[in-house]
C-alpha positions in Angstrom: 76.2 62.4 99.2 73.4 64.5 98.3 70.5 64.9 100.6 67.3 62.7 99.2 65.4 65.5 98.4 68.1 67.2 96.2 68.7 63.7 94.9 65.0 63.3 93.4 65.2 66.8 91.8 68.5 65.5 90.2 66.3 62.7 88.7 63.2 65.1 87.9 66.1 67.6 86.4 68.0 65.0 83.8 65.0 64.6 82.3 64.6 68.0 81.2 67.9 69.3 81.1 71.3 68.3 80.0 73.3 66.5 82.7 70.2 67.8 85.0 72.1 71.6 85.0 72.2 74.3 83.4 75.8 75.2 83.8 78.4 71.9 83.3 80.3 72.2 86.7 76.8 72.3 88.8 76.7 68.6 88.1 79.6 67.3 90.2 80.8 65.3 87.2 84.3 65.7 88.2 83.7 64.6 91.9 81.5 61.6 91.9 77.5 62.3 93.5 74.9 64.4 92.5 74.5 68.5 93.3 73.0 70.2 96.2 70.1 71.9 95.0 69.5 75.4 96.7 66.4 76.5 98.2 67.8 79.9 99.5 70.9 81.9 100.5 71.7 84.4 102.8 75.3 85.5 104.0 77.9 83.0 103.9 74.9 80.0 104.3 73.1 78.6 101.4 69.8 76.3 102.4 70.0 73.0 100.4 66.1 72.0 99.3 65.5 69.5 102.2 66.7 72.4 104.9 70.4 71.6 105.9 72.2 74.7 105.8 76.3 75.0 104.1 78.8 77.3 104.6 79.2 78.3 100.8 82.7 79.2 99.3 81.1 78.8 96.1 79.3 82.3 96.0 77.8 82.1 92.6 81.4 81.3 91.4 82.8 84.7 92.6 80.1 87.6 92.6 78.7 87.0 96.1 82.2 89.4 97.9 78.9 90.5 100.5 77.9 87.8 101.4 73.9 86.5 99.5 71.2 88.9 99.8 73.0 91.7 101.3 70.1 94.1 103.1 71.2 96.7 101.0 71.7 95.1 97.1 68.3 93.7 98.1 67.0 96.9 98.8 68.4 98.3 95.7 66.9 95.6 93.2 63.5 95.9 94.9 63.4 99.8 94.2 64.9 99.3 90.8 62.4 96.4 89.6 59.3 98.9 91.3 59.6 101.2 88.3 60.9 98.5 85.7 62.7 95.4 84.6 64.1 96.9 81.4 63.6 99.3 78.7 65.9 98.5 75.7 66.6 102.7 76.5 69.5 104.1 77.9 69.2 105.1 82.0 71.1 107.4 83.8 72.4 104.9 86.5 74.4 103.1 83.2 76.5 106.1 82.9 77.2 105.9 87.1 78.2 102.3 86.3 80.3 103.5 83.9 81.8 106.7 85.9 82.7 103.9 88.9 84.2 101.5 86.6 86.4 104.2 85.0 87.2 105.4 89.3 88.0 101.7 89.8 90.2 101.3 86.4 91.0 104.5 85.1 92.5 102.9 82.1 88.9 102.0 81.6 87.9 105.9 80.2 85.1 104.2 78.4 83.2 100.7 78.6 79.9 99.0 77.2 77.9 96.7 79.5 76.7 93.2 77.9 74.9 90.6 80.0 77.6 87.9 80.7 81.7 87.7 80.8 81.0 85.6 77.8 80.0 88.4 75.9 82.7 91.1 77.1 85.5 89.2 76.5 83.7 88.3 72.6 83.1 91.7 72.4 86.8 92.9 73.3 88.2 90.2 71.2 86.2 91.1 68.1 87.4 94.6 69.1 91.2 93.7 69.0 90.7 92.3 65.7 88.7 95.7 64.6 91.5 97.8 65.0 94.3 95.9 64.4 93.0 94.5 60.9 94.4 90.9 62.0 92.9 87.5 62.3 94.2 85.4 65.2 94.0 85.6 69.2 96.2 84.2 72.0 95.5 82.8 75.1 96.8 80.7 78.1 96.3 76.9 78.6 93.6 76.2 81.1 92.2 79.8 80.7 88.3 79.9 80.3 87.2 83.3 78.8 83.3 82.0 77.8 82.1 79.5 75.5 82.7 81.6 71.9 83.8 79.1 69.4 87.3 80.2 69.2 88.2 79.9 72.8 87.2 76.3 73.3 90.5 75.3 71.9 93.1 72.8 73.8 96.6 73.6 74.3 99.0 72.4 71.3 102.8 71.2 71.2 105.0 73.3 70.7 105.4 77.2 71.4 102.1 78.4 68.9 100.5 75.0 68.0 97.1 76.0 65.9 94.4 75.0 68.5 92.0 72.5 67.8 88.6 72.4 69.1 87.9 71.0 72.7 84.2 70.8 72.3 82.1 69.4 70.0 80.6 71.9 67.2 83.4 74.2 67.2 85.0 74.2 63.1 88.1 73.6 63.5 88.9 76.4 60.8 87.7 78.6 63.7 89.3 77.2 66.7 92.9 77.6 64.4 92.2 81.3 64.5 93.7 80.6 68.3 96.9 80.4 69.3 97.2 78.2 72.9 100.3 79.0 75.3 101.2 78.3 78.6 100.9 80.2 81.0 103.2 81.9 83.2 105.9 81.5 79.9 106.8 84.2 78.6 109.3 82.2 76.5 106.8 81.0 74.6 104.9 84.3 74.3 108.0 85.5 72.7 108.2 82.6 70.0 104.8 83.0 69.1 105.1 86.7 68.8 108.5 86.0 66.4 106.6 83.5 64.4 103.3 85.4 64.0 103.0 88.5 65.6 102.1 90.5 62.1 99.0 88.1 62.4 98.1 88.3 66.2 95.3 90.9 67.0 94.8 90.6 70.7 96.3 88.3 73.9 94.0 87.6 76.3 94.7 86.6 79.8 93.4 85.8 83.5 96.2 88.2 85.1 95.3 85.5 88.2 94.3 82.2 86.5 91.1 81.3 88.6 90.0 78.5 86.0 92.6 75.8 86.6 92.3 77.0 90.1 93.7 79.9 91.4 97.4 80.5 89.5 98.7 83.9 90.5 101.1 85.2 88.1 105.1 85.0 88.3 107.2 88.0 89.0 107.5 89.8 85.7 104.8 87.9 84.3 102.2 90.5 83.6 104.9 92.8 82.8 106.7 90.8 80.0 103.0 90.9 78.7 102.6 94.1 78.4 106.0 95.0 76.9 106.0 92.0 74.2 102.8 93.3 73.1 103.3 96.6 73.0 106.3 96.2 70.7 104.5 94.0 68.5 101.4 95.8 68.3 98.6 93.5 69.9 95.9 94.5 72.1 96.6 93.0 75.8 93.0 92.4 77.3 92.6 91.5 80.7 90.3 89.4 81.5 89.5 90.6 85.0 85.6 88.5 85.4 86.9 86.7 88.3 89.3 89.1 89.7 87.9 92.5 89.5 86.6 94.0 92.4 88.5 90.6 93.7 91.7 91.1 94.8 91.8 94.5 95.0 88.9 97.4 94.5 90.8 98.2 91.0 91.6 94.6 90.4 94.4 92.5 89.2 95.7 95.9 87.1 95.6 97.6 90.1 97.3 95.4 92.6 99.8 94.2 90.2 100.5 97.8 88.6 100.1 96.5 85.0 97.7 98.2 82.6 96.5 96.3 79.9 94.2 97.5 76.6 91.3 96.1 77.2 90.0 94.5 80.3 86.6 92.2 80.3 84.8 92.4 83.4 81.5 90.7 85.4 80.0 88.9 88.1 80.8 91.4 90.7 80.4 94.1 88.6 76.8 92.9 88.8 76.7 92.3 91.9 75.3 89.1 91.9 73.2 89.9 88.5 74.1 89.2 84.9 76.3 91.8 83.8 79.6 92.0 82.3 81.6 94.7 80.2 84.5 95.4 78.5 86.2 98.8 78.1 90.1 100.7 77.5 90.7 103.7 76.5 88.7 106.2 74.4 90.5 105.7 71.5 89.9 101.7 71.6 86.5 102.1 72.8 85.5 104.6 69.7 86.0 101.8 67.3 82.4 100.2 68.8 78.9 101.1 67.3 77.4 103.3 66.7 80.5 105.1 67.7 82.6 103.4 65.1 82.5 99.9 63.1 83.0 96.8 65.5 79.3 96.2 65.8 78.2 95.0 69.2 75.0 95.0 70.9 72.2 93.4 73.2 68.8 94.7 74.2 69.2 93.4 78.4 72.8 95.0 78.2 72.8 98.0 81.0 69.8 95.8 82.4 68.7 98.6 85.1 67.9 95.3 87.6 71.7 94.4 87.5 73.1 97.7 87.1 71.4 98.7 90.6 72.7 95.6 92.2 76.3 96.5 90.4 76.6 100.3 91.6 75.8 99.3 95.2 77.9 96.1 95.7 80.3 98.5 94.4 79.6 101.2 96.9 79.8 99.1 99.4 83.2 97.5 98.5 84.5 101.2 98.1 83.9 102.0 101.9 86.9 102.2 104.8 88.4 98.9 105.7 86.6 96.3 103.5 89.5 95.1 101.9 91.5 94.8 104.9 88.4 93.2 106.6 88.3 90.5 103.3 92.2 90.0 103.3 91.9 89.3 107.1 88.8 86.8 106.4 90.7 85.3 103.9 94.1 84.6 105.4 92.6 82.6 108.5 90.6 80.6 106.0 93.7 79.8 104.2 95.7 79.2 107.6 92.9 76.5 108.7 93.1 74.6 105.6 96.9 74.3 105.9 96.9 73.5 109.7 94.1 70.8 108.2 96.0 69.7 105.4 99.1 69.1 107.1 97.8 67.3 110.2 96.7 64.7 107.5 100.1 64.1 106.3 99.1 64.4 102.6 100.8 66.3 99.7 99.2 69.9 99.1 99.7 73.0 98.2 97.3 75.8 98.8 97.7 79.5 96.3 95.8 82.7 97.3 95.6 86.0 95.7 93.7 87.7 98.1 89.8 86.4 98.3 90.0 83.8 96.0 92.1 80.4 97.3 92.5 76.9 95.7 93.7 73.6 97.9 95.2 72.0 95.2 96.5 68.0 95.9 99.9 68.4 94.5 102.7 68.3 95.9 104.6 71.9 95.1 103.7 74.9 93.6 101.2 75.4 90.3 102.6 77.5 87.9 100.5 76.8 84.5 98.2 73.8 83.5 100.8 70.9 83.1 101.3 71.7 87.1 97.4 71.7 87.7 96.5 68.1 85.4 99.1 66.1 88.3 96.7 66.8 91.0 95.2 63.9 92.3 91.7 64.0 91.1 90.4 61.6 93.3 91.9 62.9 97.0 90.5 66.3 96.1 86.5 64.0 95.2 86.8 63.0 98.4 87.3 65.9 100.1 84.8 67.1 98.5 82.2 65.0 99.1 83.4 64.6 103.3 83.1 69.2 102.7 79.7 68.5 101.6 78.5 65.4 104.8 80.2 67.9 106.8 78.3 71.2 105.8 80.5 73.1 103.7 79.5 73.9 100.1 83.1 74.1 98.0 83.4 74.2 94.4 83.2 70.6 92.7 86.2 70.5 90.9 90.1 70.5 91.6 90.2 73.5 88.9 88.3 76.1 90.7 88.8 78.6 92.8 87.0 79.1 96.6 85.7 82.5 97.4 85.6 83.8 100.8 83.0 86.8 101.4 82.6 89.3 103.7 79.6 87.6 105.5 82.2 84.4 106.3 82.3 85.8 110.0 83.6 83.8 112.7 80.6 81.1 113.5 81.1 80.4 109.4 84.6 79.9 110.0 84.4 77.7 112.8 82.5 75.4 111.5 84.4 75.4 108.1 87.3 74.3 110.7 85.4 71.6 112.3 84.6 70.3 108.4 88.4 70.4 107.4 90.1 68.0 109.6 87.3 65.0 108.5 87.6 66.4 105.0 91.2 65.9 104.3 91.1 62.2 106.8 88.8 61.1 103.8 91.3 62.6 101.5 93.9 60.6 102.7 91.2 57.4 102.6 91.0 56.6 106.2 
């Protein structure tokens, strides 16, 4: 339960904004209760608004790698916002964010910055269908790519059911411009391709699935991607929001060894800021104005606040032994919630692609969305909520992903570990 003073904001907060948040998971709807509004953050501890302190696995949903308000991103915002918040000019320091995401990716020769992963994976779709010529898109069941009208669709029957819209005010004639598979199939990738591949522009992808929790990718996966695209000539974008800069410095491409078209990336990116972008090649990325005719733009895009915050989070990540040191964090977080989870005696099974991990209630592996929609809903509420009386901050939904930092030192650890064992004795309902 949420501490009293969080709970009278929530009442203050509904009656100004929708649901009382700003952003639809915030609210807790899938776990019964009401949020835990922050007053502060720093490291791995965020400060509810009455005081008590969390250990957060949240991390802004996956930019925080450093730990919130690192000495050193701080420093670098403060010096950037001393000489201005933005100029709707170009800077110098958006061509170094450029130059490091092209040292992280190289496939990445050329990328434009937006504001949000919404708008780079719009802006790499719209792309896709710019140089193709062609009208439709594919993605995966239970992948989130932003809230553009044609990618709130729900999976169909079949292997290339038409979507239909899964939110109100979408048209369906646009939400049938998307073709909804599931993931980890390549099977039905190959249907759909022998069906309507003269008609597909683009497939888009999580390379790891983060948004039905985290779904790593089978063996051969990614690479039955890129070879059934290739031969039917549609872009493959990756969308690499959650996992760049993630599970490895160069991402999912990188530690997978797959190289996509297009890859859409953010929060990290930003380091902690809004930012996003989307880049390929310089052939692809010469089709965008005022280069060529995809027209995209945005006057905060390269935002020289977030762009400082981006280039040193990204400095930092690049220095001896902080992946090793994350990997390390992350494994021993992963080993207590098993120990945890299998004292209690109830069905579980926990996927991690390096620092992002999901607990999910289900008994055997989650391959694709069908897998994720048998968890049980409410063992994983009350976990949740037992997380929360116990002082750990955890996303509030069974389809998320937790994000260990490099700030979750030992003390965080250990009192993640005394959380877990009354967390999953809840679970089980005792």
């Amino acid at each position: 339960m949420a501490d009293p003073t969080s709970l009278a904001l929530y009442e203050r907060a509904v009656q100004r904004l929708p649901g009382g948040v700003n952003s639809p998971v915030r609210a807790f709807k899938s776990v019964g209760g009401s949020p835990v509004f922050v007053k502060e953050a720093h490291g791995a501890t965020l400060v509810g608004a009455d005081g008590t302190e969390y250990v957060d696995y949240i991390g802004s949903w996956g930019p925080m790698i450093l730990g919130h308000a690192h000495p050193e991103v701080v420093a670098a915002v403060q010096e950037a916002a001393a000489k201005g918040s933005s100029f709707g000019a170009p800077t110098e320091q958006e061509i170094d964010m450029a130059d490091a995401i092209a040292g992280a990716q190289p496939h990445m020769a050329m990328s434009r910055l937006v504001s949000s992963g919404t708008e780079a994976t719009m802006g790499a779709l719209r792309l896709a269908r710019g140089i193709t010529g062609r009208p439709l898109i594919v993605k995966m069941a239970g992948g989130y790519h932003g809230g553009a009208d044609y990618l709130l669709v729900k999976a169909g029957s079949g292997a290339a059911t038409l979507g239909t819209p899964d939110s109100a005010g979408v048209p369906p004639g646009i939400a049938a411009t998307t073709l909804t598979l599931p993931y980890n199939d390549l099977d039905a990738v190959k249907e759909a391709f022998a069906a309507r591949g003269q008609e597909i522009a683009a497939l888009i992808v999580e390379p790891v699935a983060g948004n039905m929790g985290c779904v790593p990718p089978n063996d051969g996966y990614l690479e039955g991607l890129r070879e059934l695209t290739r031969e039917h000539g549609v872009i493959l974008i990756f969308d690499e929001v959650m996992t760049g800069f993630r599970v490895a410095y160069g991402g999912a491409a990188e530690r997978y060894g797959v190289t996509p078209d297009l890859t859409c990336l953010g929060k990290i990116v930003g380091g902690g800021l809004p930012v996003g972008a989307y880049g390929g090649s310089r052939e692809h990325m010469e089709h965008v104005a005022p280069a060529g005719p995809v027209y995209q733009a945005g006057t905060l895009s390269g935002n020289p606040l977030a762009v400082a915050a981006g280039l040193k989070t990204l400095e930092i990540l690049r220095r001896e032994g902080t992946y090793e040191k994350l990997e390390t964090i992350a494994a021993e977080l992963e080993g207590m919630v098993r120990e945890a989870a299998e004292a209690a005696g109830l069905p579980f099974h926990i996927q991690r692609v390096g620092a992002m991990l999901t607990v999910f209630f289900h008994d055997g592996p989650v391959r694709a969305w069908d897998d994720a929609d048998q968890c049980d809903r409410e063992a994983f509420g009350r976990w949740h909520a037992a997380l929360i009386e116990h002082g750990v901050h955890w996303a509030p939904s069974q389809f998320e992903a937790a994000f260990p930092s490099l700030a979750h030192d030992a003390a965080a650890l250990e009192r993640t570990r005394a959380a877990l064992g009354p967390a999953f004795a809840a679970a089980r309902g005792a």
